[in-house]
N, C-alpha and C positions, 0 to 999 in steps of 0.2 A: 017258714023255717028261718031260723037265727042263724045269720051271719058265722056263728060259734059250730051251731048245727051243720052248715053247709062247708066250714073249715074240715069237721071231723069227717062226713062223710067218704068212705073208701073208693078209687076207681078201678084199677085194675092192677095185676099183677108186674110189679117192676121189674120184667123179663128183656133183653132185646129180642124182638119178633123180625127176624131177618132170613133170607130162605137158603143162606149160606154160613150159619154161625159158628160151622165146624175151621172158619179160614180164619179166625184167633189164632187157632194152637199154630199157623206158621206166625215166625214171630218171634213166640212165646219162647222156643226151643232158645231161646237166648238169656233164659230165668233160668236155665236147667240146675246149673252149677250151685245156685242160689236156693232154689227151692231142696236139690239134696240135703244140702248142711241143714236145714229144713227139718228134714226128713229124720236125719239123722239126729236132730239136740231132740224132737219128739221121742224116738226110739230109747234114747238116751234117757230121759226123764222119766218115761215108760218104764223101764230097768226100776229105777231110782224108787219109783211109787212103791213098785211092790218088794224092795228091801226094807224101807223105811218106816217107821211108826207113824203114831195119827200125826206129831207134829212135822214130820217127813215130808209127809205126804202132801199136808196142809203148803210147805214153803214148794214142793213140785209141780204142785196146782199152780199156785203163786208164777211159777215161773212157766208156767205152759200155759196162761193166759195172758202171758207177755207175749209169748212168743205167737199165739195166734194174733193179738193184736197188731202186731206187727205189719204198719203198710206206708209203705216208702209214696211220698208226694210228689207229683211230677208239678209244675207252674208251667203253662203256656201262656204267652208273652207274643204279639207283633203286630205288623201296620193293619192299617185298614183296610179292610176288603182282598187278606191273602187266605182267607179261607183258616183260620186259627178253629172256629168252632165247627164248621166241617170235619176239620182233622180231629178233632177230638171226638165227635159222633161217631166217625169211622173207628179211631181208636177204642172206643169202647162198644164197637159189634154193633150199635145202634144209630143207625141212620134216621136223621129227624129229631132225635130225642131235645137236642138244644138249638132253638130257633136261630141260623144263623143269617138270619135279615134282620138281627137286632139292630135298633135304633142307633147311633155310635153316642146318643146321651145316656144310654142306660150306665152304671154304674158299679151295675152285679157281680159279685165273684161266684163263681157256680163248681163247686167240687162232684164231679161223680165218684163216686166211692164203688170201685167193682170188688167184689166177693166170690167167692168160689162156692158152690152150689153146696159143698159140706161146712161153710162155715157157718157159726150162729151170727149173724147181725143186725143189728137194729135194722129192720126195714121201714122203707119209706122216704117220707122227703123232710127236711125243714128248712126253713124261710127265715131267714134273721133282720128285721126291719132296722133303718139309723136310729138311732137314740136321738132325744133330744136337741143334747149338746152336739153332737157333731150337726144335725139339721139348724140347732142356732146359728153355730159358724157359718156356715155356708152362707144363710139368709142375712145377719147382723155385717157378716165382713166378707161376704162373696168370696168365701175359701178362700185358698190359697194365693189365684190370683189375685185376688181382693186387697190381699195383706199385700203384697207385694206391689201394685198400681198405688196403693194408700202413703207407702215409704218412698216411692217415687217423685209420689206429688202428681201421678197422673189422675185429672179430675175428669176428663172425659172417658178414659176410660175404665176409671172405677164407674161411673154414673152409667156406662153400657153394660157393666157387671152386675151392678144391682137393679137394671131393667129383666135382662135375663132370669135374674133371682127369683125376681117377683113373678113373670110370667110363670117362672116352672112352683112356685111354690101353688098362684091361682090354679094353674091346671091340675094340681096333686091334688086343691081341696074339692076342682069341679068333678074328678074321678070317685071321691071319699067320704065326700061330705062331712057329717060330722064327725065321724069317727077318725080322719085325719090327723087330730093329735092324738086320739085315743091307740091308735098304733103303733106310735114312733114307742120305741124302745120293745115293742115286742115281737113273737116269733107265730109264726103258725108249722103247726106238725102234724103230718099225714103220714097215716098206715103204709098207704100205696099211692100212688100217680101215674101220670099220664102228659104224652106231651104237651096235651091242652091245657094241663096246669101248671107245666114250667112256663109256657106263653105267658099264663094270667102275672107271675112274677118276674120277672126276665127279659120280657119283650115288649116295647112300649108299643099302644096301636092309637091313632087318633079320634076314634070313633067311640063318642060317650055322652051320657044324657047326663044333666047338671044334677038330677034329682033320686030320691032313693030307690026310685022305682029298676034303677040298671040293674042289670043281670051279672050275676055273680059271674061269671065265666068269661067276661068280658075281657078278650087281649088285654095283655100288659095293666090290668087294673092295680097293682101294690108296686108297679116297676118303679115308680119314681121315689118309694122310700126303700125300697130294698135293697139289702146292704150283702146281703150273702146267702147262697142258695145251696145244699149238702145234701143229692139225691143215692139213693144206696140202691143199688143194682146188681143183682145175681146173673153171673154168668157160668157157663157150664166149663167154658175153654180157659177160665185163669185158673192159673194154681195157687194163688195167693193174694192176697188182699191188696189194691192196689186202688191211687187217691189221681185223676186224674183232672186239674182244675186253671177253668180257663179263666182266665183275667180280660177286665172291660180295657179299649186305648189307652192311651197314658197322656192323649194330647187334646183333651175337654176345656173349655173355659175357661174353670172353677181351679184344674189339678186337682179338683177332687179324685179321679180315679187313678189317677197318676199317686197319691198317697195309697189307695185301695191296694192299687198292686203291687205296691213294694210291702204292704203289708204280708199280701200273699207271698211273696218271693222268701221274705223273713224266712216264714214260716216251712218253706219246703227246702229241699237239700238239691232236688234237678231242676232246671228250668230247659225248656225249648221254645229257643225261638224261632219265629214263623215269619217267612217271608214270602213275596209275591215273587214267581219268575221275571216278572215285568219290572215291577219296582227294586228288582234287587241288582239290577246291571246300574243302576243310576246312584242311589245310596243307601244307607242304611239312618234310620232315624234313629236321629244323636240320640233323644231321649232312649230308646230301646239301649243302645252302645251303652249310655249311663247305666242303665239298671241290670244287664248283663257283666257289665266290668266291675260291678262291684260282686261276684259269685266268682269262684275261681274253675278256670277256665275246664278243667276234670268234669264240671259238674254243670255245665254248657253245651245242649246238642243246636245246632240248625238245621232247620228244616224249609227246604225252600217247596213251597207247595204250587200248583196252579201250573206245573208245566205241560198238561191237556193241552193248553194254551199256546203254545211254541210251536212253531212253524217244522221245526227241527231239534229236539231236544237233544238227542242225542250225542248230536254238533255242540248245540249251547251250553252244556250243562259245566263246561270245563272255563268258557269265558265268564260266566258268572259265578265261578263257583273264585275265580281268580279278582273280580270284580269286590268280590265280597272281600275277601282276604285282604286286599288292599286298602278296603274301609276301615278296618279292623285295625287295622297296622296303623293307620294314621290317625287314629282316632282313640288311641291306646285300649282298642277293645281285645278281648281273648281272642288272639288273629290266630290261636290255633285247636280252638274246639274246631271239632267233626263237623261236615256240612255235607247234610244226605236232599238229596232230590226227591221230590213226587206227587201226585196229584189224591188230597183226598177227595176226588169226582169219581179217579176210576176206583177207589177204595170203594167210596158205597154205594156204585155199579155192581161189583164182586159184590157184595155181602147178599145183595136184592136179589141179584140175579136179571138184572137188566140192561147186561150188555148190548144190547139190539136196538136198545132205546136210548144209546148214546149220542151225542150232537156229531154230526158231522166233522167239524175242526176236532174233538177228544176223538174220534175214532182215527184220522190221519195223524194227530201227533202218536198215538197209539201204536198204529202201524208202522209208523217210521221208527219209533224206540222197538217194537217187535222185531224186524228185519236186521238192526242194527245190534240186535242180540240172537241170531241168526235163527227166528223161532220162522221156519218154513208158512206160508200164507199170511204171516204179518196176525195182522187183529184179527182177520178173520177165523184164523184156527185158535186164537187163545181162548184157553179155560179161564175158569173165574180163578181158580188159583197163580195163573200166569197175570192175570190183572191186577191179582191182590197185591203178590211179589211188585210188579210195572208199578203198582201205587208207593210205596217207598215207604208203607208202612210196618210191614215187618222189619226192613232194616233197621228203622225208627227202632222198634221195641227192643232190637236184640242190643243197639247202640245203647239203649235206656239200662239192659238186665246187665249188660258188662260196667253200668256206675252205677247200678243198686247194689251189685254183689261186692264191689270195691268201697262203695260209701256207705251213707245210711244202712241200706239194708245188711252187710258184712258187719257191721259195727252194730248193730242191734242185736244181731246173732251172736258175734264175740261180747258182748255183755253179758247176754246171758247166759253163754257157754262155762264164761267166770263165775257164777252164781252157782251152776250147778257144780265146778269143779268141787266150789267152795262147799255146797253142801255135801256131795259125796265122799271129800275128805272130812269133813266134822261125822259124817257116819263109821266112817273109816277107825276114825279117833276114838271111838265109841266102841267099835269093836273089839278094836285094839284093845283098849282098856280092859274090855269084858275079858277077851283072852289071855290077858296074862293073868287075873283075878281067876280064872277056872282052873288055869294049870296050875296055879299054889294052891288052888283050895279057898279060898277066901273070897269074901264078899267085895261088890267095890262099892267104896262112898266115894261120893263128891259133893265138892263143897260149893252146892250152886249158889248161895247167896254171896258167896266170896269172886265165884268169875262174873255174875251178874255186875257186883260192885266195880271189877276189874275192868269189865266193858265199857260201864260210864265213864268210867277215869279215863280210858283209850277217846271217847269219843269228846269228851272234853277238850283235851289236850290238841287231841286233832281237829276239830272246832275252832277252839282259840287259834291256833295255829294259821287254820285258814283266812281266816278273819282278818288278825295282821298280813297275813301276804297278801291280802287281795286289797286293803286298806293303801300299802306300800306301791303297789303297780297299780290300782285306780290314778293317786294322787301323781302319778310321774306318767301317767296317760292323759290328764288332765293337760299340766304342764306343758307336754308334747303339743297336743291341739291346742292348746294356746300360744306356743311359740309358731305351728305350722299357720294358724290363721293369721295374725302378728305380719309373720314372713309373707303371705300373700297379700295381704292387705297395703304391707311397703311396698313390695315390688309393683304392684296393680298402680297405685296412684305417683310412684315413680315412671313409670312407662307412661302414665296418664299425661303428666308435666312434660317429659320428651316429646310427644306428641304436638302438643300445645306449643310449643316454641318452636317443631318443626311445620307445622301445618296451620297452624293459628286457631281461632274458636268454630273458623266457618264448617270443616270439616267433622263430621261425625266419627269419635273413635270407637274402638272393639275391643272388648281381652276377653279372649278365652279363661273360663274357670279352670278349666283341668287340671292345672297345676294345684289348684286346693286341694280336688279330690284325692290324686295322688298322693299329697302330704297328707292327708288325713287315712285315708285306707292303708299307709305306711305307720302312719301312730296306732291304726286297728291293729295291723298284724303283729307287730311288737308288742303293745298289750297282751294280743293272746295268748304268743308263743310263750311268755314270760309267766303269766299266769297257769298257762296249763302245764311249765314246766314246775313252778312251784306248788301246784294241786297235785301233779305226781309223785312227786316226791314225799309229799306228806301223805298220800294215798298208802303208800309201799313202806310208811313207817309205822302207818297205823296197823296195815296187813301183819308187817311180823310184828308188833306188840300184839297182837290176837296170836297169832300163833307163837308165839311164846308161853302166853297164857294159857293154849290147851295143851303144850305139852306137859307143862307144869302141873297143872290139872290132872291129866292123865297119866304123868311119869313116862312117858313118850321119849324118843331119842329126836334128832334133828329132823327126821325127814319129813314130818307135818308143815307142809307150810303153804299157810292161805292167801291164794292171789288176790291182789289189788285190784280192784274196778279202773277203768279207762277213764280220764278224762272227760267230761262232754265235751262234744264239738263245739265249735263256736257258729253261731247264725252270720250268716254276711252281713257287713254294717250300711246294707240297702239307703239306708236315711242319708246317704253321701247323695247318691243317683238324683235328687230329688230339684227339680226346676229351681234356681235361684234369677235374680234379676238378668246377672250378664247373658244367658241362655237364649232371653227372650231378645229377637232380632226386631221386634213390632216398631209399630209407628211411634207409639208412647217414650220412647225410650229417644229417639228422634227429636221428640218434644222435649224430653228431658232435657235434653242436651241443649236444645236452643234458647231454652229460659236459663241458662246460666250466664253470667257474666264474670270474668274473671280468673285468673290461670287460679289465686285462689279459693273462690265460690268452688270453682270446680273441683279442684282435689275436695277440701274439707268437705263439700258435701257427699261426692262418690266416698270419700273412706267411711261417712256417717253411712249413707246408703248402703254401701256393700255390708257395712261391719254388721249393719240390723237385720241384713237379711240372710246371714248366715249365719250368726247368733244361734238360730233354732236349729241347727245341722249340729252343731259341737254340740248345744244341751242334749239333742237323742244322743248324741254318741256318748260322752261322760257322765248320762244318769241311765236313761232307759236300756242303750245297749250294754253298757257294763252291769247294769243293776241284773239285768238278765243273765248276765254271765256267772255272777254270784247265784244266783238261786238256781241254776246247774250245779254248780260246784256244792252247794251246803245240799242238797237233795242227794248228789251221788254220794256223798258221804254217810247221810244219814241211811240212804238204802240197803249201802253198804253192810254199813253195824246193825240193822234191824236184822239183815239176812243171819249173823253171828247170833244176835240173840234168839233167832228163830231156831239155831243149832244148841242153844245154850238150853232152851226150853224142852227141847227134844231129850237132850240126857239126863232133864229132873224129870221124867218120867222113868228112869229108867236107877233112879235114886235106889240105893244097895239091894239090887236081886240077889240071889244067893246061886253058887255056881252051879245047881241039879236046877233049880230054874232057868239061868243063859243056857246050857246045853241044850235042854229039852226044847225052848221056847224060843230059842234063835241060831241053834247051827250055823254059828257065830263064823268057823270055816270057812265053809261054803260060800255064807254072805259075804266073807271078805274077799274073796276070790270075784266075785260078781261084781262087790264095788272097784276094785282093780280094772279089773274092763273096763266099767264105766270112768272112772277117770282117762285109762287108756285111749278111747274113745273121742272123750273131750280134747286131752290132747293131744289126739291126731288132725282132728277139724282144726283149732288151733293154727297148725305147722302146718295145715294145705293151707289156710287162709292167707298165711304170709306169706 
């Protein structure tokens, strides 16, 4: 059997098999609110299908396969050994499913994808191996840290970075064999899985024979090129599609993972992050505080897990929870996101049903939180749903369903609620039209090669429009970050020079970055708010030039008038979070400093230094993160006017019927009464939403 052969074949059903999987829906009751409006643009669309012709029907579909796609990403995020991939096994009903005695060199980003049992979706798993290029980097310039020990001047320890390199590249090929380059950039895809083949990718093991003879199933055999893992799992107890993905440390060698999961972070709207009871009375790792403070703090839960562990939870949970806050605050992180307590142990104890089989220390912190919530006989009389609740993972969920119904998922719903308004009112328009054409008697023409041309002109206009506005706030975002680098960069080798004449060469100095980030996450938010005010406003110009044009069309009075689409959000500009030199407190940096000679060796090179290795921070931010911003902005617009032209195509079907055929063939009435609701409808969800 071929390699290919042994990729395709099926293993078992992507189910969680747990003996309590009814203790999801606690929890969940905190989607409630979320899933109605749900409920409701379904019902709503529903309406809409069977008022509306094929081309109707066609943009309904369109919009009810938004809406089921619809699934809000959670990112988990935190230190070493606080139980991050436990929590997320428990969170997803399935206990075991991601090996969490992963290697801390693995590098994987692993998304569970949950589904509700009536949804259609891809099942199975797939695998996304590194490409090439980023495997060049890594090996040619020892990543990240690579780059950065190389601008330093540290030759030792680049020369321990690329022994590292080597060793991990020889072990990748003694795992691979030949096929080791024949993988990089590609993906394998399976029907179904099992946790024996999340181990084969995701879990590195040491145990392997140099030759081709190894066994396909072999722990961790693709772990060292694999860049990303998207396993889809059907559960009975979610009501909605939901992305729940955990990210590798942030504090490896290379920073290669520390890149990986701001990738992840990009890309999702919640992050949680995960701490240890034990480590989190002491501090919080800076790095983590970077990659959390660049999210706004709405959209920041904590999770402190592993309090099994505590002698007295109950007691502690107030001194750490203050412990944290105070890190928070000093360290300019979101000192006022949510911070819920729990253990995922006693989570996928509940789910198994092996309460009994708990360790001695989890059953006494157990009973001591029991008593201390006055549940009579402590652990001993707790059900699994009183454990599940003790795990601190329903609070988690309902913390998560009150910023998916406010963020992301509120805002995917209001988009498309604007879509169907839009389309209900162009049916609207339609009828209207028809109706006053029956009650004179007459047929109605319209002039569809005329509003066709009329919609191009609209989205030209609106086009250009954006184009220049986003040309004008890119170049004075630019500007921005280069006066805020500029400004850092003086004041840094300013304080440098004070230093030096206070303390002389012997002593090693220190700056804190932060002050960059903040000037630079202050030139993000200006960009955006400036940007998304100038895409609204051309959004809601182009809106009524459309509805002008179907009144005109239709001989219509004022009251047609079609909403404007939102905005897109903007992604957090993550690429700030990301290790630069000052960060690193290592020995090399020590060295640095003592090979200098001179108050000015010293500046001129730290400004050279500094200036080259934040260089790459302002290019993401003034190409990739703005460029991104732009192709939100020109896609909502273009969405936009495709939805009008889908309405525009709907009434050349409908090109001069004669009034004993609208009568007969649309009780035209009726319908309009029904699309009145449905507008109704929309904008009641709407005005609950705000």
């Amino acid at each position: 059997m071929t390699l290919d052969d042994r990729a395709a074949t099926a293993v078992e059903a992507a189910r969680p098999r747990t003996e309590n999987p009814g203790l999801m829906s606690l929890g969940m009751d905190g989607f409630a609110g979320f899933v109605n409006r749900m409920d409701q643009m379904r019902r709503a669309l529903a309406d809409l299908t069977e008022l509306g012709d094929a081309t109707v029907v066609k943009g309904a579909a369109r919009l009810s396969a938004q809406l089921d796609q619809v699934e809000p990403s959670i990112t988990f995020i935190g230190q070493v050994k606080a139980g991050k991939t436990s929590l997320i096994n428990a969170m997803a009903g399935w206990p075991g499913l991601l090996p969490a005695d992963v290697n801390p060199w693995t590098s994987v980003v692993t998304s569970i994808h949950l589904s509700p049992s009536w949804a259609t979706a891809a099942a199975g798993a797939n695998f996304r191996f590194f490409d090439p290029q980023e495997w060049d980097r890594l090996v040619e310039k020892g990543g990240r840290m690579g780059e950065l020990a190389s601008r330093a001047g540290a030759e030792e320890e680049l020369e321990k970075v690329r022994r590292q390199v080597e060793r991990m590249r020889e072990k990748s090929k003694g795992r691979l064999g030949r096929r080791f380059e024949l993988l990089l950039g590609q993906e394998h895809r399976y029907g179904t899985f099992d946790e024996a083949m999340v181990e084969r990718y995701v879990c590195l093991g040491d145990d392997f024979e140099d030759d081709e003879g190894e066994p396909f199933d072999m722990r961790g055999r693709f772990a060292d090129i694999t860049k990303s893992a998207d396993l889809m799992v059907d559960h009975a107890n979610v009501p909605f599609k939901l992305c729940l993905r955990d990210t590798p440390g942030v504090n490896d060698t290379f920073l290669m993972r520390e890149q990986i999961t701001i990738g992840a972070i990009r890309d999702s709207r919640l992050c949680v992050l995960v701490l240890s009871a034990h480590q989190a009375l002491s501090t919080v790792d800076m790095a983590l505080i970077r990659l959390i403070s660049a999210v706004k703090a709405r959209e920041v839960v904590i999770f402190v897990n592993r309090i099994d562990e505590l002698s007295d939870p109950a007691a502690q949970v107030a001194e750490i929870r203050e412990s944290i806050r105070a890190t928070l605050r000093k360290h300019e992180g979101p000192a006022e996101a949510p911070i819920l307590f729990g253990s995922a142990v006693w989570g996928q104890h509940a789910l198994q049903g092996t309460l009994a089989q708990m360790s001695e220390d989890s059953r006494a912190a157990l009973d001591a939180l029991a008593r201390h919530d006055g549940l009579d006989g402590g652990a001993a009389a707790a059900t699994p749903e009183d454990v599940w609740t003790a795990s601190g993972i329903p609070a988690l969920y309902r913390a998560l369903g009150e910023r998916v119904a406010e963020g992301i998922g509120g805002e995917a719903i209001d988009r498309i609620a604007r879509s169907v308004g839009n389309l209900a009112r162009g049916v609207t328009a339609a009828q209207r039209s028809i109706g006053l054409a029956v009650a004179d008697g007459q047929a109605v023409h319209l002039d569809i090669p005329r509003l066709a041309r009329e919609l191009d002109a609209i989205e030209a206009r609106a086009t250009l429009a954006l184009e220049t506005a986003y040309d004008a706030q890119r170049q004075a975002f630019c500007v921005r970050l280069d006066r805020s680098h500029h400004n850092f960069l003086d004041r840094a080798t300013a304080a440098l020079i004070e230093h030096l004449e206070k303390y002389g060469e012997g002593t090693v100095w220190s700056y804190e970055p932060t002050g960059l980030r903040l000037l630079l996450r202050s030139a993000c938010q200006v960009f955006g708010k400036r940007i998304q005010d100038d895409a609204r406003a051309i959004l809601e110009t182009a809106a009524a030039e459309v509805s002008a044009t179907y009144r005109a069309a239709f001989g219509l009075d004022q009251t047609l008038a079609i909403e404007p689409p939102e905005p897109p959000r903007l992604n957090p500009p993550v690429a700030i979070a990301q290790t630069i030199a000052l960060d690193v407190k290592g020995t090399w940096w020590r060295r640095w400093w003592l090979r200098r000679k001179g108050y000015r060796s010293f500046a001129s090179e730290f400004y050279k230094m500094i200036s080259a290795e934040t260089a790459p921070i302002l290019d993401e931010l003034s190409h990739d993160h703005a460029e991104a911003i732009r192709t939100d902005l020109m896609r909502t617009l273009a969405t936009f006017l495709e939805e009008q032209r889908e309405i525009v195509t709907a009434l050349a079907e409908k090109a001069a019927p004669t009034p004993d055929d609208l009568g007969a063939a649309l009780g035209y009435q009726a319908r309009a009464e029904r699309l009145r609701q449905i507008e109704g409808v929309v904008a009641t969800m709407r005005q609950q939403a705000a």
